[in-house]
Each structure stands twice: as C-alpha cells, then as structure tokens.
N, C-alpha and C positions, 0 to 999 in steps of 0.2 A: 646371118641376121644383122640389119643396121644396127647403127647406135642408139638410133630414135627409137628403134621396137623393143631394143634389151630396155633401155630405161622405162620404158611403158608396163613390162611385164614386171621387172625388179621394186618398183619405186613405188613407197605407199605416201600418201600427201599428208597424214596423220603421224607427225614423230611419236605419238603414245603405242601404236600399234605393233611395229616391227621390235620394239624393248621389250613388249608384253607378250608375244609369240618367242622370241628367245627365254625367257622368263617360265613361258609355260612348259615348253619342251625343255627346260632344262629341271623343271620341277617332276616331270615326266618320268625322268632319268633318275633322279638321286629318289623319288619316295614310289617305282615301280607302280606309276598311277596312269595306265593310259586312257584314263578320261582328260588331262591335260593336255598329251598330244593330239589326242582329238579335235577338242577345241583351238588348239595354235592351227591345225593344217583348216579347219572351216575362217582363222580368221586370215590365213594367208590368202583364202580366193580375192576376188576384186570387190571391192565395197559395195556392189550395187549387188552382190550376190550374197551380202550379209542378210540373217534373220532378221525378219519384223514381226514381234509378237504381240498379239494383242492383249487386253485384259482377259477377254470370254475364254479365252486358248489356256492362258494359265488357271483359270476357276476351275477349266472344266478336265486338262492333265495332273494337276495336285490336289493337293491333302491338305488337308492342316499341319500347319508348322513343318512342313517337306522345304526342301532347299531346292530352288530351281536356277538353271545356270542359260544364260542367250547368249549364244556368238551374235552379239545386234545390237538391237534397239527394240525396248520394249514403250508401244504403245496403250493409249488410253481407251480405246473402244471397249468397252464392254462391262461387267461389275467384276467384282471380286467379292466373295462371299464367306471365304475366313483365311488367318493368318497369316502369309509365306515371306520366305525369304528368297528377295529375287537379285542375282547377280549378274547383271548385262554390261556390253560397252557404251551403253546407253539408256538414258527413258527420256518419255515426254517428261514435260510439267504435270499433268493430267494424269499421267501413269504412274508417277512418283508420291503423287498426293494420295489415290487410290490405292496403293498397298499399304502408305503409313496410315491411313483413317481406321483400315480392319485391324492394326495393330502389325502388318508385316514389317522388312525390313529392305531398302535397297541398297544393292552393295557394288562397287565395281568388282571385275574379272579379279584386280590385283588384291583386292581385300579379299575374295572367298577364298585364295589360291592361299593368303597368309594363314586364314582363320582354318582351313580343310588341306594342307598338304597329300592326305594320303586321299582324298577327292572321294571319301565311301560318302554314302548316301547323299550323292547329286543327282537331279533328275535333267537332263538335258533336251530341252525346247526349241524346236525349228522352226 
C-alpha cells in the first residue's frame, strides 16, 4: 500500500474525533459498556458515512425524557413533540433550538459518556 492510501485510510481531518474514539473504547473497557465501542468503531468509518438524523426520526424512535445517542449530526427537519435528551457529534442551528424549546437537552458524545459511564439506558439513532 502507498503512503498516500495509508494516510487516506488512517487520517481524520477533525482533531476532536480520533481523542474521542480512543476516549470511547477506553470507557468501553474499564465500565464493561459495549454501547461505547459501538459508537467509537461507527465513528471511526469515513465522515461522509456518519449519521444524519433528522428531527421526525428522533419524535417518532423515543419517549419522553429517553436519552438518545448520534454517531452524526443531527438535523432540523421535522417537530419534536416532547422532551429528549439528544447527544450527537453534531446539530444544526435549527435542530438545537428545537429540542431546547420542548424542554430537551443537547449534549455532545463527550458529555453523555461523563454524565452515563456505564451507557444503561441509551437509545442509539442511525
């Protein structure tokens, strides 16, 4: 293999990414949670293979007050129609405003993983 294809395959252009997938499988490991390595191997794919969730996606797989977890970016299409707490590598404008208005919460990857080590009651959104 070149040098130019290993660097393609190895190299994330996002410094937050590759700390936060060692972060996760390392959280993986010491609290025997494998919803974390879960998430680190979907967020090791290639970025254009990350989740994109919409608002109707999240209304319509949770609950009230359920914690919902995106290897993505969550977007604004759609309503939301009561409370969640959503923790992506991402949101719109649009999609950030719309969970706080129902009273939800949006959190990054690195805050749910502080607040939920042992990762029980996450719902995970593709």
């Amino acid at each position: 293999m070149s040098r130019r294809s290993q660097q393609r395959i190895t190299r994330k252009t996002n410094p937050r990414v590759p700390a936060l997938i060692f972060a996760l499988k390392d959280a993986s490991r010491a609290n025997d949670a494998p919803i974390w390595r879960d998430i680190a191997k979907r967020l090791e794919k290639p970025s254009r293979q990350y989740a994109a969730v919409n608002m109707s996606t999240i209304n319509r797989h949770s609950s009230e007050n359920e914690v919902v977890i995106v290897a993505g970016k969550v977007l604004g299409a759609g309503a939301l129609g009561h409370a969640v707490t959503v923790a992506a590598l991402g949101f719109s404008g649009v999609a950030a405003k719309k969970i706080t208005v129902v009273g939800g919460k949006c959190l990054t990857i690195e805050q749910i993983l502080d607040e939920s080590p042992r990762g029980s009651g996450i719902r995970i959104l593709q």
